[in-house]
C-alpha positions as CSV (number, residue, x, y, z in Angstrom):
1,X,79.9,-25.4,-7.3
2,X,81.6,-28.5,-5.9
3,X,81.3,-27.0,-3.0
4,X,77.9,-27.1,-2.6
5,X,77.9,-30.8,-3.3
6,X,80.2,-31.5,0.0
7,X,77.8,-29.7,2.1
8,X,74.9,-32.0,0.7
9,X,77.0,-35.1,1.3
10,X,77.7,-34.0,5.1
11,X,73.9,-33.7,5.9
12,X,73.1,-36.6,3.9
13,X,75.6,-38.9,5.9
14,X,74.5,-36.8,9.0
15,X,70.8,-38.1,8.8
16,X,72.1,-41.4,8.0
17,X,70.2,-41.1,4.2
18,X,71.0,-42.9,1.1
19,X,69.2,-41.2,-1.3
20,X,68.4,-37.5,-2.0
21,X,66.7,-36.4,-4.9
22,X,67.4,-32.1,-6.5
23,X,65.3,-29.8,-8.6
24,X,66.3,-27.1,-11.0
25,X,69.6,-28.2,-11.2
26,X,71.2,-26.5,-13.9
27,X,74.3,-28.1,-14.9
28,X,74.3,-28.0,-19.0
29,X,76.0,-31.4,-19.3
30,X,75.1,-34.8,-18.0
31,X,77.3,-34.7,-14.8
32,X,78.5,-38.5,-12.4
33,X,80.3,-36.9,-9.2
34,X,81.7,-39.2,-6.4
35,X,81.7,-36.7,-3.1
36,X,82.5,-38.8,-0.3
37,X,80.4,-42.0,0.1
38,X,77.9,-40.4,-2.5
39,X,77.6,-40.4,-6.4
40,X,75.5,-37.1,-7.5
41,X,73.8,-38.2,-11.3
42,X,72.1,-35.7,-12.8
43,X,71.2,-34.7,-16.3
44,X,70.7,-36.0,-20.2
45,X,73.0,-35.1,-22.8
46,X,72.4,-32.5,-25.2
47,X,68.8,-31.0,-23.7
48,X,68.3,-27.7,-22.0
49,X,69.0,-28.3,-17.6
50,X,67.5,-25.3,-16.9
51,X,65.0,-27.5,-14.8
52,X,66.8,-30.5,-14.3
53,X,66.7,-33.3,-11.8
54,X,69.3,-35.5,-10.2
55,X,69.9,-37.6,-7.2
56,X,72.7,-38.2,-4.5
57,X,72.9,-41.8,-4.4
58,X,75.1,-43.5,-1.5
59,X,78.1,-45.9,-3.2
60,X,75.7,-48.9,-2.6
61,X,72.4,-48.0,-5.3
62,X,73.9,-48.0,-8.8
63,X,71.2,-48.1,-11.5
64,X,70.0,-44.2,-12.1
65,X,67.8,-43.1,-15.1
66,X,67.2,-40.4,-16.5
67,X,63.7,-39.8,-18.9
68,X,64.0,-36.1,-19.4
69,X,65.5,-33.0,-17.8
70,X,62.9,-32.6,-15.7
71,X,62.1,-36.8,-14.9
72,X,64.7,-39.0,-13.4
73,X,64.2,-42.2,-11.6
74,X,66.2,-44.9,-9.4
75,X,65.6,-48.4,-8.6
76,X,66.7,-49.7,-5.4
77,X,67.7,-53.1,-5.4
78,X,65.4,-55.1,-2.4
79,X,65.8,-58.8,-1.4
80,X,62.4,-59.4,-2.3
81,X,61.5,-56.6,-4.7
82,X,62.8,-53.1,-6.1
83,X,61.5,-49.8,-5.4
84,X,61.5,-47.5,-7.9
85,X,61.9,-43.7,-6.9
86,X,60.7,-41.1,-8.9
87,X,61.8,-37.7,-9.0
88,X,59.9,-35.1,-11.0
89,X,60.1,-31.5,-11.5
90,X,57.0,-29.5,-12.1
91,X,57.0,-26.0,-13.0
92,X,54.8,-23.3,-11.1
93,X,52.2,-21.3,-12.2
94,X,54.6,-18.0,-12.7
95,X,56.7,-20.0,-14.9
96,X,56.4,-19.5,-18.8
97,X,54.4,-22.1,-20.8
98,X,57.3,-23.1,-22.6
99,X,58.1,-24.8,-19.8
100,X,55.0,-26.4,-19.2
101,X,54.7,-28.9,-21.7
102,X,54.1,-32.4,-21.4
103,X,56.8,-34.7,-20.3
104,X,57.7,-37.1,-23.3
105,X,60.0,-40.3,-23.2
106,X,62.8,-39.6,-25.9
C-alpha cells in the first residue's frame, strides 16, 4: 500500500500541487504518513473507512480535520485570510442506503 502513496507524491510534486484530496479510502485506522515532502491524513478513530476521505498535504499546511469518514476539511493558512477546503464523499445511486445517510458532526 505504501507504495501507492509514493506514486501520489511523485505526481503531486510533478504538478507542483500542495494539496490533494482521496475518496474511498479504506484504511480501518486513522492513518498520518510523511512520503517525501507530503503528509497523507486520513481517517477517524474507531468508525467504519469503508468510504473514507483524506488529503496529501505538502510539509507546509498543518491543521487537517476530520468530521466523519466520509467529511474531512483543511484550512490553509493565508496572509490575509484562510481557506478552508472541503472534501466530501458522496455515495452513488448503486450504493446501499446504509450508506446514504445523513452526514452528522460527532
Amino acid at each position: 500500500m505504501l507504495g501507492v502513496l509514493t506514486i501520489v507524491t511523485r505526481e503531486l510534486a510533478r504538478y507542483k500541487l500542495d494539496l490533494g484530496g482521496v475518496q474511498e479510502i479504506r484504511w480501518e485506522k486513522r492513518s498520518i504518513v510523511r512520503e517525501g515532502n507530503y503528509i497523507f491524513f486520513n481517517g477517524k478513530e474507531k468508525e467504519n473507512h469503508q468510504l473514507g476521505t483524506g488529503f496529501f498535504v505538502h510539509h507546509r499546511i498543518v491543521r487537517v480535520e476530520f468530521v466523519s469518514d466520509r467529511m474531512s476539511y483543511i484550512v490553509l493558512r493565508g496572509r490575509w485570510c484562510n481557506i478552508v477546503v472541503l472534501n466530501v464523499l458522496a455515495p452513488t445511486e448503486k450504493k446501499s442506503g446504509d450508506s446514504k445517510t445523513v452526514l452528522t458532526r460527532n
